[in-house]
N, C-alpha and C positions, 0 to 999 in steps of 0.2 A: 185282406191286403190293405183297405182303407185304413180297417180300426188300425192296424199295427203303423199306417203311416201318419196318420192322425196322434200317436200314441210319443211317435218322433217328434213329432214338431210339438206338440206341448211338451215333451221335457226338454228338447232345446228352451223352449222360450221360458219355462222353471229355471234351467238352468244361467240363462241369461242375466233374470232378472235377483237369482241369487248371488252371481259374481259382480255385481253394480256395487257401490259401496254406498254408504250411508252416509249422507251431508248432516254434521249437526252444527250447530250455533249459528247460523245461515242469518245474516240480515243483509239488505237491499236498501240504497241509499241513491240519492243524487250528490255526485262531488259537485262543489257552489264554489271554485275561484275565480279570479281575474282571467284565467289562460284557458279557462274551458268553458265556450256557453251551451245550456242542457238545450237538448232539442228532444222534445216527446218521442220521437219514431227512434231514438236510440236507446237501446237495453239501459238498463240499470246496471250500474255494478254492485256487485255481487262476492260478501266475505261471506267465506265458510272453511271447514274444518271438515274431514274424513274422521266416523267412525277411528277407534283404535287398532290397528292389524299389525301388533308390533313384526317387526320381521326379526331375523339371528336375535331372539330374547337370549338364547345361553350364549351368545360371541363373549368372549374376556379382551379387556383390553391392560394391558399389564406396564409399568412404566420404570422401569430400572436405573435408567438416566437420563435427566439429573435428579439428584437426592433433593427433598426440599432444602430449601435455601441454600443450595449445594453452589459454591464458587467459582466461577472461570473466570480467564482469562479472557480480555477480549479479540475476535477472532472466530475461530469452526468452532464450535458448542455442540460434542459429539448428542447425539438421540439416540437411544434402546428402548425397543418396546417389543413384546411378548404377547403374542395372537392366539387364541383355543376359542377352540366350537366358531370357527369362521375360515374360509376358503380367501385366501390371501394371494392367491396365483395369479399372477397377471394375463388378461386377457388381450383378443385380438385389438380389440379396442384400445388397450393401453388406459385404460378407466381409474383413473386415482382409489383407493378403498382408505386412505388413511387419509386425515384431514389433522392439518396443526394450527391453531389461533392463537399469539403470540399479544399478547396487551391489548384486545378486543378488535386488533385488526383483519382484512379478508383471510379466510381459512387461505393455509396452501396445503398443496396436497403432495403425498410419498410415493412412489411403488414401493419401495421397500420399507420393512420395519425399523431399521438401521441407516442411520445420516448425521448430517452435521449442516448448522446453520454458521452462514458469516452474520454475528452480534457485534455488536457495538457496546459499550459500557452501559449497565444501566438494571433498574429491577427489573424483573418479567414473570409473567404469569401465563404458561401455557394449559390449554384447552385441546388434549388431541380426544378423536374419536372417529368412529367406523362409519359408513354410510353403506346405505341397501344400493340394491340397484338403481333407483333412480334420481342416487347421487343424498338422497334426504339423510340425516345422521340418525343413526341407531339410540334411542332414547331409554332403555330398557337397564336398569343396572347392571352397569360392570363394563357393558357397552363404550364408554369412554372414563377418560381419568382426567386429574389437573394437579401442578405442581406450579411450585413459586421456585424462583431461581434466581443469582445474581452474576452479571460481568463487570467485572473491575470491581474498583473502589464503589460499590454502591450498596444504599439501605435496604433493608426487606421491605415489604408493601407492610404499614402498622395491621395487625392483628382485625379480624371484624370475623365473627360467628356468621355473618347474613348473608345471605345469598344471593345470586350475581345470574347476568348473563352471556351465553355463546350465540352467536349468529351466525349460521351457516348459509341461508339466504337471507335478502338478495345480499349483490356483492358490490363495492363504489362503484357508481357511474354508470351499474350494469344497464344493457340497453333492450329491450323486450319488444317485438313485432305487434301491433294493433291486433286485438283478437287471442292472443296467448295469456296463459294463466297467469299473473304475477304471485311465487310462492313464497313466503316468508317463513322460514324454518327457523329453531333456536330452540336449546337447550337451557334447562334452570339448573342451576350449580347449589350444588352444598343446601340444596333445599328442595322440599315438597308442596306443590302447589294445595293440595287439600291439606295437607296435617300443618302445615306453616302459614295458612291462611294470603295465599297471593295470587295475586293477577297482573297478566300481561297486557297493557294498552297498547296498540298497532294505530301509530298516527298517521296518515295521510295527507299532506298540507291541512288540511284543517276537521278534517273530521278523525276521531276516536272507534276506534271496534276495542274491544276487550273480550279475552277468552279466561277461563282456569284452566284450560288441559294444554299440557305440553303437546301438542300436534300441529304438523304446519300450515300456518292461514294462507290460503288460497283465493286471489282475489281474480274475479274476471272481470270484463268490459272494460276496462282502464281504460279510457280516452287518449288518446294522443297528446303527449305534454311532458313536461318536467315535476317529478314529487320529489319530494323530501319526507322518506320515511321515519321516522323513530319508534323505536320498541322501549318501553319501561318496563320495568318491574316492580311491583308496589304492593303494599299489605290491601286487601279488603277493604280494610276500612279507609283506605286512601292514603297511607300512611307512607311518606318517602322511602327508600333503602338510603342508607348511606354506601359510600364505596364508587369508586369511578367505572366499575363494570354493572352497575346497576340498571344504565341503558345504552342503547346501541343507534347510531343513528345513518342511515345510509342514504343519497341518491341514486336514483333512476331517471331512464326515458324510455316513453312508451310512443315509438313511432311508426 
């Protein structure tokens, strides 16, 4: 009766420590501003990255309208989009699953496949795509799409081959509890971080992390204060992107 309870509790604890996830690119820093003085007895903060677990790898995300550089009026600017290999049902919770980014502004989110935006005249370039459950966007091809679009009298965005990015977190001004994770999610567009040679820099008033895997950076001990985030996107070798979706730049407070 021992052996076999002995037997339980080590493959719980197998099991425990096989459902933990794996922290890679993990560096520990002191923030050094004007608004924060370090005090030894407090943690370090701390960027890291989870291992890859893509979640719905086969979801489709399908985009029917608008056509690119497809014309409206300004006004409701109908949306159609087409959902496979993904559970689209709304829940008790009422939990957004569809996300749309409109000229690198905060995502908003759909219940349904099917809407219409009040536009104003002007270029636009939307970024929609799916999120797992805890809200993170599905980065796995097919997973989201993007299209260029116009209202009224206006230009296309000039022509660029290079790749850009979506931010799905944070969101303006979003406001975070002392002791919660601050998570910065984002998507690389029309580009592959290993075969197109780029990296993501994650600024924090003054200090720099940089990652190459599209996975979202997870920052803890954030001190109580005001940052001013910014994400770039840039070659390897340092090299700028041109294009106004190249970086993204958002505030927080961590109180």
């Amino acid at each position: 009766m021992k052996k076999i309870f002995l037997l339980a509790c080590l493959s719980g604890i197998l099991f425990a420590c096989s459902s933990q996830k794996e922290k890679i690119n993990q560096e520990e820093l002191d923030l050094s501003t004007d608004s924060i003085q370090i005090n030894q007895d407090v943690p370090k903060v701390s960027f890291y990255q989870y291992a890859d677990s893509s979640a719905f790898p086969d979801a489709i995300l399908e985009l029917y309208t608008p056509l690119g550089n497809q014309i409206f009026k300004p006004g409701k600017v109908p949306f159609e989009f087409n959902i496979k290999n993904y559970s689209f049902e709304s829940s008790d919770k009422q939990e957004f699953k569809l996300f749309n980014i409109l000229n690198g502004d905060d995502p908003v989110g759909f219940y349904s496949p099917i809407f219409q935006r009040d536009l104003a005249q002007g270029s636009y370039r939307v970024v929609a795509y799916l999120v797992d459950d805890e809200g993170l966007s599905l980065k796995s091809f097919g997973n989201y799409v993007y299209r260029d679009f116009l209202v009224g009298d206006s230009r296309p965005f000039p022509y660029s081959a290079e790749p850009y990015l979506a931010l799905n977190f944070p969101r303006s001004e979003q406001v975070f509890e002392v002791g919660n994770v601050v998570i910065i999610d984002f998507l690389v567009i029309e580009g592959d971080m290993e075969l197109d040679g780029l990296k993501v820099i994650i600024e924090v008033n003054d200090f720099d992390y940089s990652t190459r895997e599209m996975l979202p950076v997870r920052i803890e001990n954030l001190p109580a204060g005001s940052y001013r985030i910014k994400i770039r996107l840039i070659r390897i070798d340092g090299k700028e992107l041109e294009g106004p979706f190249s970086s993204v730049s958002k505030s927080i407070i961590v109180r």
